[in-house]
C-alpha positions as CSV (number, residue, x, y, z in Angstrom):
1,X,0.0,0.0,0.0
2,X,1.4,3.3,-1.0
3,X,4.7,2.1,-2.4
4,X,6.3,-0.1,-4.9
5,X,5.1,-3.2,-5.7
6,X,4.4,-6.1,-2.8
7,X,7.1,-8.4,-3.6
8,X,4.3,-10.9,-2.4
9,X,1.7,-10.1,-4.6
10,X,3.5,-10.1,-7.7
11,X,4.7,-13.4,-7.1
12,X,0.8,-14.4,-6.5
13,X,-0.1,-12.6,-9.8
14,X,2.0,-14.9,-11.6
15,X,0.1,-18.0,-11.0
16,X,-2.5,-18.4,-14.1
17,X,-5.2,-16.0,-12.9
18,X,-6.1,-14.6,-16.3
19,X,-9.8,-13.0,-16.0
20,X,-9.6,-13.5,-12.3
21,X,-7.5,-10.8,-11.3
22,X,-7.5,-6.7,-11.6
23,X,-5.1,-4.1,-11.1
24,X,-4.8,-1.0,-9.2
25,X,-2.0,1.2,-8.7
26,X,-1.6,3.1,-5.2
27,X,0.9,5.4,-5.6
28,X,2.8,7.6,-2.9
29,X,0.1,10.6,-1.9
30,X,-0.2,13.5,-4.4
31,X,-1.3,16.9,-3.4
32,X,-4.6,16.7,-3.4
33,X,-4.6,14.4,-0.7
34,X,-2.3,16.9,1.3
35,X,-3.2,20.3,3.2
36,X,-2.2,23.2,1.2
37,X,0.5,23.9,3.1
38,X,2.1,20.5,3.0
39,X,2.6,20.7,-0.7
40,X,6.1,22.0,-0.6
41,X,6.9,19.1,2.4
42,X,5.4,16.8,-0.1
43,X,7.8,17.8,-2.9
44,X,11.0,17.3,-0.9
45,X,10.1,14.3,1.4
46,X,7.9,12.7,-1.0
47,X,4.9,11.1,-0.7
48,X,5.6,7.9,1.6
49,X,3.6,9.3,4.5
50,X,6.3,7.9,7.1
51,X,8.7,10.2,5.2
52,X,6.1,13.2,4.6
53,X,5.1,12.7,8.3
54,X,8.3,12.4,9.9
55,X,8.9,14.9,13.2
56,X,11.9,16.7,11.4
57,X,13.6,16.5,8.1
58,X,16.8,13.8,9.5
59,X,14.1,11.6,10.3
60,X,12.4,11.5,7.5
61,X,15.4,11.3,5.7
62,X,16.6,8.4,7.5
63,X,13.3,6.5,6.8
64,X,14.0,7.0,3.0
65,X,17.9,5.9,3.2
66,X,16.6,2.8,5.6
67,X,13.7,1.8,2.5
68,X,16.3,2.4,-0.6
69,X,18.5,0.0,1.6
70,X,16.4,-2.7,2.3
71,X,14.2,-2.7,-1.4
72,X,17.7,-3.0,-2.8
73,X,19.3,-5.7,-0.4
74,X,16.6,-7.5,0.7
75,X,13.0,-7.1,-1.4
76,X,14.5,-7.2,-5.1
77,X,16.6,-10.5,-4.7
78,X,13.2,-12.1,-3.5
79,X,12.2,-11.2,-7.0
80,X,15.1,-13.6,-8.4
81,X,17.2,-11.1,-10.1
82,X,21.0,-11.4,-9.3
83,X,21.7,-8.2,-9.1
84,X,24.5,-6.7,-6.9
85,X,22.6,-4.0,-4.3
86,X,25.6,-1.7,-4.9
87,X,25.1,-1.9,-8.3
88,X,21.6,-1.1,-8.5
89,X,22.1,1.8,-5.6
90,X,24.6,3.5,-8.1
91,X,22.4,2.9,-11.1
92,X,19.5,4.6,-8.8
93,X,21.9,7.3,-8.4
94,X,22.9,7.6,-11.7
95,X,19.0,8.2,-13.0
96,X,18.5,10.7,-9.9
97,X,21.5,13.1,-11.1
98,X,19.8,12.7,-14.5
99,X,15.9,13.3,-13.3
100,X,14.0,14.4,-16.2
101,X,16.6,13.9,-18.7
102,X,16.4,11.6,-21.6
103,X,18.0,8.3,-20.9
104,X,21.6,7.7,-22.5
105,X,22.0,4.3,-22.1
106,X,25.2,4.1,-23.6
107,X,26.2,7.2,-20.7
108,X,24.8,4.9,-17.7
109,X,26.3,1.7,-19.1
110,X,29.9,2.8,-19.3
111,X,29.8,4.3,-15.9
112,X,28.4,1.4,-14.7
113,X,30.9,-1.2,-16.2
114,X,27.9,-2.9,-18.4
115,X,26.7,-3.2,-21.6
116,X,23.7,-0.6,-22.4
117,X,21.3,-4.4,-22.8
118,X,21.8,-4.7,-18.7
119,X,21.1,-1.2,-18.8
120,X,17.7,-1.5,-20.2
121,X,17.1,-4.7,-17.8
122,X,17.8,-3.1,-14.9
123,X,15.7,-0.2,-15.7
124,X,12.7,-2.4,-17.1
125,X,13.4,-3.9,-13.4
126,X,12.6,-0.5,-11.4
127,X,9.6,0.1,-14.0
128,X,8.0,-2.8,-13.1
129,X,8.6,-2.3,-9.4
130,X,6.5,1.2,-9.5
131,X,10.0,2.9,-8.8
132,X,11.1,4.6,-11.9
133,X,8.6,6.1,-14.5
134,X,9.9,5.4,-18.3
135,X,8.1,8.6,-20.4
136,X,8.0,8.0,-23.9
137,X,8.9,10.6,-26.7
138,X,6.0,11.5,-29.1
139,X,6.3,9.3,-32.1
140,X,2.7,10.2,-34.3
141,X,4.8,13.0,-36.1
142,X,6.2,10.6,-38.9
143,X,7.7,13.3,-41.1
144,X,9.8,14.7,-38.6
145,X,13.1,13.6,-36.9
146,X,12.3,13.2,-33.1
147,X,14.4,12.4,-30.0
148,X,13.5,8.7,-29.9
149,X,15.0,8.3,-26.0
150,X,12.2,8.0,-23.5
151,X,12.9,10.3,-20.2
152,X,13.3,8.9,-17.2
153,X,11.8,9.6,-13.6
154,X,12.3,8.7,-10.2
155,X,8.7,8.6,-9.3
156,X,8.8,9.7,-5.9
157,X,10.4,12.9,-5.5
158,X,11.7,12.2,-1.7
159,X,13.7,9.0,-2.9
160,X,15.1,11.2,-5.3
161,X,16.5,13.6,-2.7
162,X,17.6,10.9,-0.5
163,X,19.6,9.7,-3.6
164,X,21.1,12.9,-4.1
165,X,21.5,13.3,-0.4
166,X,19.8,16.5,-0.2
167,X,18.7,16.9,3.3
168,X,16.1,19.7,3.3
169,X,14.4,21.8,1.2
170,X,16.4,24.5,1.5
171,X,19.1,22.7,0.4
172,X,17.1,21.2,-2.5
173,X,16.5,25.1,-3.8
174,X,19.7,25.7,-3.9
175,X,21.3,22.4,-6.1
176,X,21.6,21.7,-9.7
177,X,19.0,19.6,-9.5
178,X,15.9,21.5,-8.2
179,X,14.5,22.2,-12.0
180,X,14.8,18.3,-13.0
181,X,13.2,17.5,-9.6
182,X,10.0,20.0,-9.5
183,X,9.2,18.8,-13.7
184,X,9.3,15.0,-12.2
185,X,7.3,15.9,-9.2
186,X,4.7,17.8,-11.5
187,X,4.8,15.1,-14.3
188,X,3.7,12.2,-11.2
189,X,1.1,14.3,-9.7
190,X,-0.8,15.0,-13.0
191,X,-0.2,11.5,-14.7
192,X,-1.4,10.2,-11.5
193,X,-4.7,11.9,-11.5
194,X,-5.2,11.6,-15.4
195,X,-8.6,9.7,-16.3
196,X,-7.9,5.5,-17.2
197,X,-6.5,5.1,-20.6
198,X,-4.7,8.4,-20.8
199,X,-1.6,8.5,-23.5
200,X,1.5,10.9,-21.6
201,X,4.4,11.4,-23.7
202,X,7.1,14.2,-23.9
203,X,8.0,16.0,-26.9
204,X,10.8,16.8,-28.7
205,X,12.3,17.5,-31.7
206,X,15.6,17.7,-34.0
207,X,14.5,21.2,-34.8
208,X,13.9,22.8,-31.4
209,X,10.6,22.3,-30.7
210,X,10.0,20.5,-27.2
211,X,7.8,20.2,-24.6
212,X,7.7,18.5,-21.0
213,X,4.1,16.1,-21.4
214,X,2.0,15.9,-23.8
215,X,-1.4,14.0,-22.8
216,X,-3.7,12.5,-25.0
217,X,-7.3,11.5,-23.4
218,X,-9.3,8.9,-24.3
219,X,-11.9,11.6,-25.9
220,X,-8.4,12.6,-28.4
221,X,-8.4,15.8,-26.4
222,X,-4.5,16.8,-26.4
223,X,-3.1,19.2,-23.7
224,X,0.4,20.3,-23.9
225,X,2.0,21.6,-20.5
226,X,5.6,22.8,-19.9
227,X,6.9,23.4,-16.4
228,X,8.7,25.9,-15.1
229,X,10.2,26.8,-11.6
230,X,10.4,30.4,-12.3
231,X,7.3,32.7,-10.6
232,X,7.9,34.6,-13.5
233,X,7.7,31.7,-16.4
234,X,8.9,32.9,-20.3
235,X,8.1,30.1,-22.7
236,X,10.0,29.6,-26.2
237,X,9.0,29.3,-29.2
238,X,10.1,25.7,-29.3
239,X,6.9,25.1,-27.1
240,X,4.8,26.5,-29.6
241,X,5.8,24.6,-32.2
242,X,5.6,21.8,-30.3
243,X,1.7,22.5,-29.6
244,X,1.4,23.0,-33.0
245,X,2.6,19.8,-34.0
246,X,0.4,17.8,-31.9
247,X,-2.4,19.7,-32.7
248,X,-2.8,20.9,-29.2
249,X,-6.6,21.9,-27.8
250,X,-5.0,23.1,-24.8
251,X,-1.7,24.8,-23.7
252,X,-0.6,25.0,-19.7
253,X,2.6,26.5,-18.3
254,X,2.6,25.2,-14.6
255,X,4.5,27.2,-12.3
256,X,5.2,27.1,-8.8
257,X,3.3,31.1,-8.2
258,X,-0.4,31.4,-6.9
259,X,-2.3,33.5,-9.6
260,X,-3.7,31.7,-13.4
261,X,-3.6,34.0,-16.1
262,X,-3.3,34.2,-19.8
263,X,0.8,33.9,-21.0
264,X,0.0,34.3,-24.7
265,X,-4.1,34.0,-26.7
266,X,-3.8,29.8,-26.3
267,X,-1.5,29.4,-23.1
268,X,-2.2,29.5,-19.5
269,X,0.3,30.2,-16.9
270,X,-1.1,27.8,-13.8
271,X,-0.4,26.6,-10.5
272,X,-0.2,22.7,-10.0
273,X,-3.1,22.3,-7.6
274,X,-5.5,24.2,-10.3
275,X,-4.2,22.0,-12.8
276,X,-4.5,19.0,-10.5
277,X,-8.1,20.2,-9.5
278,X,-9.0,20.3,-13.3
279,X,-8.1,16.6,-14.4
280,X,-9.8,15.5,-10.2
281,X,-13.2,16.8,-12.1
282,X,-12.9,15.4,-15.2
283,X,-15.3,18.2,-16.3
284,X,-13.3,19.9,-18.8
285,X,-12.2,16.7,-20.7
């Protein structure tokens, strides 16, 4: 409940149970399910509610260095990979210096003294286990040459931190990787409230044009959202061109300020929570 995935239950769920079985994913807590004032806590201790709950930020971060510890040492070798803990703790660390970044296999393979197919096992490993997020490029634009590298996420933003050892969030403001870390804790929180069925990709292309997620609803509604940590967010005109390439209905900047109001005639400079509150009542899809 509220983590990765019960070592237990996935060995159950691999017994022949076809048509007898469902699925739900319980991720950590996203901010809806948070007092307003927790949201920040929430982004830099995550959403494990020992963690976001903690009395003070070393205990909390304790909890997360104790988890990552024992999911690498003791949960995943249940599994029946043979995987060195070390090895997969600085693969972990590898994809949290590169949080929102599109994967370079060939990069984390070298570093890691492996091939770039043990690469792509190990992270089809932490994908399955609910602990990494693999986003997918755009790929319906045929004519055009596009980044075909999926990004990569740490799903829960206070592993992340932990990873990085950052110990508070005053320290997480002031390191390199504050910008990848807000656009993967924006990215969960809205694929996580996004109706059943929903597409999410990223864009981006040989040409310039980009854009952080790109989500396609089941109705073929498109939104295009970047995200920005600025309270004062500039867009370029990569993200245009972007929109227009996916034939966007509707274009979001979400930014970490209070106010929503127009950036351009077709974009919208908003706050998370709106955005959040928007897909929770499913009434403008």
């Amino acid at each position: 409940m509220l983590g990765p995935a019960s070592i237990e239950l996935l060995k159950q769920s691999s017994e022949t149970l076809a048509g007898r079985i469902a699925y739900l994913e319980l991720p950590p807590l996203h901010a809806l399910e948070v007092n307003g004032d927790q949201n920040q806590l929430l982004w830099s201790r995550g959403g494990f509610p020992d963690s976001l709950l903690a009395a003070d930020d070393a205990i909390s971060l304790q909890w997360r260095l104790d988890f990552i510890r024992t999911y690498l040492e003791r949960d995943i070798p249940q599994l029946g990979p043979r995987i060195p803990a070390e090895t997969l703790r600085r693969f972990c660390v590898m994809l949290a210096h590169n949080q929102s970044e599109p994967l370079n296999a060939a990069k984390l393979a070298k570093s890691l003294g492996v091939d770039g197919k043990t690469v792509s096992k190990y992270l089809d490993l932490m994908v399955d286990l609910l602990l990494v997020r693999r986003l997918q490029p755009w790929h319906a634009n045929a004519a055009k040459r596009m980044v075909k590298s999926p990004k990569v996420y740490i799903r829960d933003g206070g592993i992340t931190h932990a990873l990085l050892a950052i110990p508070t969030q005053e320290a997480l403001l002031s390191h390199p990787a504050c910008g990848g870390s807000w656009e993967g804790y924006v990215v969960e929180n809205i694929i996580n409230l996004t109706p059943q069925n929903t597409e999410a990709y990223f864009y981006r292309s040989s040409g310039g044009a980009e854009c952080d997620l790109i989500l396609k609803f089941p109705n073929q509604k498109i939104w295009a959202i970047e995200i920005k940590r600025s309270l004062n967010p500039k867009v370029t005109k990569g993200f245009y061109y972007a929109c227009d390439d996916v034939n966007a209905n509707s274009r979001y900047v979400v930014y970490p300020g209070v106010e929503t109001y127009p950036i351009s005639a077709d974009t919208t400079a908003i706050n998370l929570i709106s955005l959040l509150e928007m897909l929770d009542t499913k009434n403008t899809l």
